[in-house]
Steps between C-alpha positions, in 0.01 A plus 500: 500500500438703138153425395350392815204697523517588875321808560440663840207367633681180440745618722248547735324197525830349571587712773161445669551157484880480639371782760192275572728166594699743733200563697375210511881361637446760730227376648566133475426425836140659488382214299580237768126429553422442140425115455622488166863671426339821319806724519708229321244527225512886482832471478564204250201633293659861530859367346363298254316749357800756494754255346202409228523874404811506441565214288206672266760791498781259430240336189416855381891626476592188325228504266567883440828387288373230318377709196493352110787743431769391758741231447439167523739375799340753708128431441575137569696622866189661594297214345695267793461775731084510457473177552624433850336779596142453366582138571512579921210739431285315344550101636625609848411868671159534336327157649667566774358766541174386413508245775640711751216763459252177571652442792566826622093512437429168688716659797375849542132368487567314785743741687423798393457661845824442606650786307705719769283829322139564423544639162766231391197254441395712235798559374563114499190464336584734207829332436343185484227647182805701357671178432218298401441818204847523420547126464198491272618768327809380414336138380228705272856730373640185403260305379402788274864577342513106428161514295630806316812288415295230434287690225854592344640170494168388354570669182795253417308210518282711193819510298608164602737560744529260816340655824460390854423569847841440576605722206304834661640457849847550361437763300331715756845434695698545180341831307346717835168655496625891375728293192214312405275832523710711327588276208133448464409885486807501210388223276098642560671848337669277240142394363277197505758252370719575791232489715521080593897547587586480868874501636614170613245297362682380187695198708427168435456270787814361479650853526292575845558196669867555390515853640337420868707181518843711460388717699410309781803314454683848526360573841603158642837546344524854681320401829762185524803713428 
């Protein structure tokens, strides 16, 4: 997909991961003595990591064509698009994941020396503090772009302009993080006055909860048909 963003050592932490359920499929059998199921969690852990990547691809090709120059219906197609997809990301695969890496904690402390190889236990163990980073990482990521948008939108409420909380979470979905960038770095060059604009924030409430209802309604009208 055109504006995806996958470069090659993407590639290859995908591979290692599909290569990594292979092996462990492989050697199914060799975990017979475990007491808790740990190649199922390799495994489901494993996929649900690789098909999390991917919908971030998916998020970053749609967001790649909803710049402030491009038409209308198009922007709004994408708009649809971004939110299923940040919608399974963010309410389903990510504390999923969060509570699968607890368990898959709880069960290799207790049945760790099961593991069919020597050197798997560490390699078990890493996993389990590469996830624990990487989720973290992605909470502080977020939380982070949501204050910046939140420091935006707080400059309508100075020129009397109707915020909320509600108001920022569609816009990050609405105006992606290289728009809002990049319109920023234009109206900085334009001079101080420009300064307090920001794309997208210049919609009443009434206007966002307009926007995320159509489109939701879209996506049920296109999942049903």
């Amino acid at each position: 997909m055109k504006g995806a963003d996958f470069k090659w050592y993407d590639g290859f932490f995908l591979s290692m991961l599909a290569t990594s359920i292979i092996i462990v499929a492989i050697n199914w059998k060799r975990y017979h003595l475990c007491i808790y199921p740990l190649h199922i969690w390799i495994v489901v852990d494993y996929t649900t990591v690789f098909l999390f990547r991917l919908l971030m691809f998916v998020d970053n090709g749609l967001a790649a064509g909803m710049g402030l120059d491009l038409g209308w219906q198009q922007r709004y197609t994408r708009f649809r698009g971004r939110i299923v997809v940040l919608s399974i990301l963010a309410l389903f695969l990510y504390p999923f994941l969060w509570a699968w890496t607890i368990i898959g904690t709880l069960w290799f402390t207790s049945a760790r020396n099961c593991l069919p190889e020597e050197g798997q236990k560490w390699g078990f163990l890493i996993w389990l503090l590469f996830s624990y980073c990487g989720l973290i990482g992605i909470a502080c990521i977020s939380i982070g772009k949501w204050l910046t948008r939140r420091q935006a939108h707080s400059l309508r409420a100075q020129q009397g302009i109707p915020t909320s909380e509600f108001g920022v979470l569609v816009d990050m979905i609405r105006v992606p993080d290289w728009t809002f960038a990049a319109e920023g770095q234009e109206m900085r060059a334009m001079g101080p006055d420009a300064t307090s604009y920001h794309p997208g924030l210049y919609l009443t409430q009434a206007q966002v909860t307009s926007n995320i209802l159509l489109s939701i309604a879209g996506v049920i009208s296109q999942w049903s048909s």
